[in-house]
N, C-alpha and C positions, 0 to 999 in steps of 0.2 A: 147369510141371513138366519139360517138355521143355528147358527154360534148364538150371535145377538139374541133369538127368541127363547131361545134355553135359559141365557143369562139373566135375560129380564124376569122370568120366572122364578129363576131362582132368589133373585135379590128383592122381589115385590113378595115371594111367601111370606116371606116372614113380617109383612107388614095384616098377614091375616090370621085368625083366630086357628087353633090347630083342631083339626078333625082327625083323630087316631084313631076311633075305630069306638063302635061302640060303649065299651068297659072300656075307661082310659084306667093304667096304671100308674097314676099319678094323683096323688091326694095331698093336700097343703093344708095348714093349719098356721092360724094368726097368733099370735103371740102377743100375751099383754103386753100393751105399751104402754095404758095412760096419755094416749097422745100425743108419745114421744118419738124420737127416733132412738134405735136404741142398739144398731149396729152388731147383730149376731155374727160368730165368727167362725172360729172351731167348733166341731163338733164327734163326737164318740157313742158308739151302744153298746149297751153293756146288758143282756136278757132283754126283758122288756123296759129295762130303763133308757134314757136318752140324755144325755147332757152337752151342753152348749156351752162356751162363752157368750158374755155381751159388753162389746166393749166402753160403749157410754153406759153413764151410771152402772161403772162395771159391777159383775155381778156372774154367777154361773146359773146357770137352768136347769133344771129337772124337768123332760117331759116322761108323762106314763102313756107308755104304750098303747095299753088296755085302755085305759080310764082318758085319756087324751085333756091331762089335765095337766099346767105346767104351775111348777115350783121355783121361788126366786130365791137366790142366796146372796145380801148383796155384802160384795167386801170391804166395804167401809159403814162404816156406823153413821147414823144420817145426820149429827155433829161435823161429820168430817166430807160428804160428800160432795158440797158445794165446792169442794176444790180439785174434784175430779170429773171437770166438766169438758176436759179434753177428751180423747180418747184413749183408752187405755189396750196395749198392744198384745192380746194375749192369742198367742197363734196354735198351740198346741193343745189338747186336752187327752186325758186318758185315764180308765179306771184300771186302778193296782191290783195286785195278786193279794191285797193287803183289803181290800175292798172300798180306801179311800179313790177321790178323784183328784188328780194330780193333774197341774197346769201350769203352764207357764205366764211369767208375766214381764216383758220385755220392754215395756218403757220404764220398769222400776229395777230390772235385773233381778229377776226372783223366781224360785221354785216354789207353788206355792201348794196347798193341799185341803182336800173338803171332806170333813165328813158326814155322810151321810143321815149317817143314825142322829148324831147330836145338831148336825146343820153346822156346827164349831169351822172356823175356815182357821188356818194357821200357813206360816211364813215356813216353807221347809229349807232353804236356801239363799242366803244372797249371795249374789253374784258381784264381780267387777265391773265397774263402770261401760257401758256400752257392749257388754256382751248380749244382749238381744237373743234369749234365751227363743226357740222357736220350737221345733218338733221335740216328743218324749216317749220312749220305751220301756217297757222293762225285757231283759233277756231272762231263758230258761232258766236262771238260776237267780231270779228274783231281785238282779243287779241293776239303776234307773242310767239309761244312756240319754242328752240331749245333745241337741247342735246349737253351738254361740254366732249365730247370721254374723254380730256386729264384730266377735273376736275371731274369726276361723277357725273354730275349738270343736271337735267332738269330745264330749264330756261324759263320764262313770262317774258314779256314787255309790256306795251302801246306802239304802234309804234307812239303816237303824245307827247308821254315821256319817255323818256330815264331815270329818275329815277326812274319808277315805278319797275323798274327791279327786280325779283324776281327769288330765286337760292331754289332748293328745290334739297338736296343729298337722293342721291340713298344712300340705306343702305350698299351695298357691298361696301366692301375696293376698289377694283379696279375695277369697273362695264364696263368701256368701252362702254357705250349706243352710239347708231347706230342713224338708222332709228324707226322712231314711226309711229302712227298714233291714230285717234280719234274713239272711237267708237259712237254708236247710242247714248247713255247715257253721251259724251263729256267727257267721261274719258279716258284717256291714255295708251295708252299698248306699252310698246318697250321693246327692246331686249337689253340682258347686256352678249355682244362679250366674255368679260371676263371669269365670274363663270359660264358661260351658263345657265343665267337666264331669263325666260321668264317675267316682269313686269307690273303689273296694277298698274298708279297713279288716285287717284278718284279725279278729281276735283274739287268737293266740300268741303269733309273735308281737303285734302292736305295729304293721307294718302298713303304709297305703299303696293303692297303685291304684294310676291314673288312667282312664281313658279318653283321651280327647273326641267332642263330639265336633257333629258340622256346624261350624260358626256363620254362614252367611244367611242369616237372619234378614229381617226386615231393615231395609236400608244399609245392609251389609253388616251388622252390627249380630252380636252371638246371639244364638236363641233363646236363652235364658230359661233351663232347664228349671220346673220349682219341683214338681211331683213325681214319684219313684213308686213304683210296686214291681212284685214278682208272682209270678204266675207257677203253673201246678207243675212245668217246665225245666223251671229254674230261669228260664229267659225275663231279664230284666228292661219293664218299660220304662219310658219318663215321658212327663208334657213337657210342650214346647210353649213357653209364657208368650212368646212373642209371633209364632204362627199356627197354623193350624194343624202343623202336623205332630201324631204322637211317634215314640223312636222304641226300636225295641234291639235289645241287646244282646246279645248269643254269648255269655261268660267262657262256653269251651271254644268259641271260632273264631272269637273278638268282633264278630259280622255285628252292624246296626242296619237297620231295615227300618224307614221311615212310611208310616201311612198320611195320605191325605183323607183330612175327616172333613166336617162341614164348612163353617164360612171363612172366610179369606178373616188373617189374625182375628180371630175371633175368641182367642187368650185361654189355652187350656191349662187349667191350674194344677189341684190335688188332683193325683192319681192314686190308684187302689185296685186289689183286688178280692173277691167276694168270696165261699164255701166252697165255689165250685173252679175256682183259676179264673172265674170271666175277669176282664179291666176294665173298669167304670172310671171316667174324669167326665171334669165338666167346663163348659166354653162360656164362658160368666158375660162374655157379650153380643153372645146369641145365645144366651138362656133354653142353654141345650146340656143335657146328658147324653153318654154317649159310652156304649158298652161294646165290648170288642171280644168275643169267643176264640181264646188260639187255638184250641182246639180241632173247630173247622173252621178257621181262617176268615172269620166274619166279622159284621162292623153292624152295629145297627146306633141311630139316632133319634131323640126324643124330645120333644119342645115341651118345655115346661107350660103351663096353660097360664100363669100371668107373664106378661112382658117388664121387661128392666125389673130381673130381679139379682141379678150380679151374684149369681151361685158360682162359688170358689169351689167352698170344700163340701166334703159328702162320708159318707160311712158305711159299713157293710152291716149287719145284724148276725144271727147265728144261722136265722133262717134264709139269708141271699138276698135277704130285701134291703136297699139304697135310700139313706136318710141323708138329705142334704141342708143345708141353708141358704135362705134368701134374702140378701145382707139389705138389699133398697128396698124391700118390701115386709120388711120385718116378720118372715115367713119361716117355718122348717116344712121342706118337701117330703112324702114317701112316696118311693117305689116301690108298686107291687110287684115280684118277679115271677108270683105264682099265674098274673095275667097274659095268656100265651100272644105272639103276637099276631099280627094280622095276614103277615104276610112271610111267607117260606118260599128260600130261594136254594137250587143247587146246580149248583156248577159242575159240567163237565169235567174243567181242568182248569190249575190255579194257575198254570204256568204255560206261557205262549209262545213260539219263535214266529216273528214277521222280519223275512226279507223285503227292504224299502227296496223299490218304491211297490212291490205287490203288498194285497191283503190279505191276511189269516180270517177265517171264518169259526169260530167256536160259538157257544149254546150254553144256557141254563135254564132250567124248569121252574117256572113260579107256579104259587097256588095262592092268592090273593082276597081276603074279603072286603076288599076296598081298592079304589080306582088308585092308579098308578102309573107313571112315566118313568121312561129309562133315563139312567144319568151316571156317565162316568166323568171320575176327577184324577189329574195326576198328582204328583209328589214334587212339582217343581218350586222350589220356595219361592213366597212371595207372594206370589199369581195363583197358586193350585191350578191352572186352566192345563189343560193338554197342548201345548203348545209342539206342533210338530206331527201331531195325532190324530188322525181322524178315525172317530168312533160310531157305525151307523146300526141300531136297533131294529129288528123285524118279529113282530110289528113295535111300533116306538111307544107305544101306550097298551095297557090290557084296560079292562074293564073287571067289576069280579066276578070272578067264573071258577069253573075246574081247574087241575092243574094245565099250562099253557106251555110248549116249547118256544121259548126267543132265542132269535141267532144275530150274532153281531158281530157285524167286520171289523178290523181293526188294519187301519194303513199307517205306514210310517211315511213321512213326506223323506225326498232325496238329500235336503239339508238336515236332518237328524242324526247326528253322531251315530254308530251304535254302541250296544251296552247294555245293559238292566236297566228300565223301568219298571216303577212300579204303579201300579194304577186301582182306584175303589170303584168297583162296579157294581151297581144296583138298581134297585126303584123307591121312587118318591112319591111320596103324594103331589098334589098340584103343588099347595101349600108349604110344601117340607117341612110339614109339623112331623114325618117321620119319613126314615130313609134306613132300607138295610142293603146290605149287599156284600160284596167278599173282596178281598184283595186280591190282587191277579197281576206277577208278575211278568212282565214282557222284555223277550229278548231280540234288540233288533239286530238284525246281522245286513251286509251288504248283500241283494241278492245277483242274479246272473243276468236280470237284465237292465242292473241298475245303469244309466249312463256314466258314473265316477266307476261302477268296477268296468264296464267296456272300453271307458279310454287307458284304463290302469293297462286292462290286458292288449289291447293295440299298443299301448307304446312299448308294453313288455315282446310282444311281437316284432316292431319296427324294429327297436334296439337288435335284438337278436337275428334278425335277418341282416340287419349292415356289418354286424359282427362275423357273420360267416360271407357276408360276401368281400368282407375288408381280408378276411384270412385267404381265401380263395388268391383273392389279387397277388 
């Protein structure tokens, strides 16, 4: 019953308004439409500038920081507009070393470019038919990399020549490459949507190599990695398009370590990280941001304050503040990171050993200015639910107060394999318009009075007694 009641709370929050705490750190801003719908997409910051895509009556955006006033640039001339009443697919945006914005546009296969100063937009590239130009960089040496989704190309150019153009195939048949980024070492790592591959290109030799991730996604089906960032680390995350969980990658140990975040496929997109190594993505169908500290091994979560607004993608600033878009609600979000949050939690220890069928008892200290309930979730795909796991809080609720000590059992049931799990443990509000808390890996081992290890060691005993008394004989 106590499962059940957790449940229902959990799944009826988000049918109510979010109360975070006095000062939310979340401000939205509407965006001309004229009435329209008008499909914001990508997004990039650049100082206090902001620019967008918009894929209907395409077009890029200029929002000012300061001034919170936006600018339209539209790319076709209003002669020609009416025939661009589909949507136009531009998935990538990003300002150059050159101080133009460069962007992709992938229903037309083009590289295309803005500038600023004149408002002038220009064609810097066409591309081959169904290449589906998507994410765009520049490396340290001013060199433009993207990924072709439709041709499985990672692609270089000289952006002062168009012939230098360079197509390097991904080895998989249908790799579907996303979003990348550069590591400390200027080699490559993206995601392949597709086979659920995680990839490293070395820039130097031109060589790939593959990691395969865990393909048993929703309905068995691979999890369809889209978003990739790398932390202060060197440890490589990615979202999971198809569950809730985000995947983190150890490039010296080849180890992936998957967290369970909020609602059950609740579709986490771009991934990223910010000034500071934190990891920010966002769950576009539960209209949540979601920042993850590796540092000290934390998770916190954020409800956007309108509902159905299908936030994909998001951005970092210089200052650590998270500018996102709200593609149904014709919105761009900010995050303020300078707004500390409400609730501080610390954990004894990240890491647990429970012999099934006993319980481990471990503690963390909260300090809360807001009402709060306990809530752990596991890494089991699919379900996230603890399956096998019994997790009991003392006390199961704070109130806000000083800092508080809570202790929490943790049982493995006698049918639990063992093994590493890993588990998110924290506090929520009623609502879970906010939840933080730590990852906490748990090791279950057989204990001594488990009934599968007492019959192992009886029959290990029987055996060995007929055996000396058949020698005897």
């Amino acid at each position: 019953m106590k499962f059940i009641f957790l449940l229902l709370i959990f799944f009826l929050g988000f049918l109510v308004e979010p109360s975070f705490a006095q000062e939310s750190p979340i401000t939205e801003f509407n965006i001309p439409t004229n009435g329209t719908f008008i499909n914001p997409f990508a997004i990039t910051a650049h100082n206090n500038d902001i620019w967008f895509t918009q894929r209907l009556n395409p077009s890029i955006v200029h929002f000012d920081a300061e001034t919170s006033n936006f600018t339209t640039y539209h790319i076709y001339p209003p002669e020609e507009r009416y025939f661009y009443q589909e949507t136009i697919q531009m998935w990538g945006i990003i300002v150059g070393p050159d101080g133009l914005v460069w962007f992709t546009d992938a229903t037309e296969n083009k590289i295309r470019t803005l500038d600023p100063k004149t408002g002038e937009l220009n064609e810097f590239l066409q591309l081959e038919d169904d290449s589906l130009p998507w994410d765009l960089k520049f490396d340290s040496d001013g060199t433009l990399w993207f990924t072709e989704f439709g041709r499985s190309l990672l692609t270089s150019v000289n952006p002062n020549d168009v012939n230098s153009l360079t197509e390097y195939r991904i080895p998989s048949n249908i790799s579907s490459p996303s979003y990348f980024e550069f590591d400390n070492s200027g080699n490559i790592w993206l995601v392949e949507s597709g086979p659920g591959i995680l990839t490293k290109f070395d820039t130097d030799k031109k060589e790939f190599t593959q990691f395969l991730l865990p393909s048993d996604g929703v309905g068995s089906e691979t999890v369809n990695p889209i978003g990739i960032a790398i932390d202060n680390q060197g440890n490589i995350w990615y979202s999971q398009f198809r569950t809730s969980l985000i995947g983190k990658f150890n490039p010296n140990t080849e180890e992936i370590t998957e967290y369970a975040t909020g609602t059950l496929t609740a579709g986490t997109y771009q991934i990223i990280s910010d000034k500071d190594g934190n990891i920010w993505t966002t769950q576009f169908r539960a209209d949540r941001l979601i920042k993850i500290s590796p540092e000290t091994n934390s998770i916190s979560e954020f409800k956007i304050p309108t509902d159905n607004t299908f936030t994909q993608t998001l951005t970092s600033d210089s200052e650590g503040n998270i500018w996102f878009v709200e593609r149904n609600e014709n919105k761009i979000g900010f995050f303020n990171s300078k707004v500390p949050e409400p609730t501080t939690i610390i954990f004894d220890s990240s890491k647990l050993v429970v012999s099934r069928p006993e319980s481990t008892t471990a503690k963390f200290d909260l300090s809360s200015e807001i009402d709060v309930f306990f809530l752990a979730r596991g890494n089991e795909r699919v379900t996230g639910i603890l399956d096998g796991i019994i997790i009991e809080f003392t006390p199961s609720h704070t109130d806000p107060s000083e800092m508080t000590s809570v202790s929490y059992s943790i049982q493995a049931s006698r049918s639990l394999p063992a093994g590493i799990y890993h588990l998110t443990i924290g506090a929520a509000t009623m609502d879970l318009s906010y939840y933080t808390g730590s990852f906490v890996e748990i090791e279950v081992s057989t204990g001594l009075t488990d009934p599968i290890f007492l019959f192992g060691v009886s029959v290990c005993l029987l055996s060995a007694f007929l055996v000396l008394r058949k020698s005897r004989v």
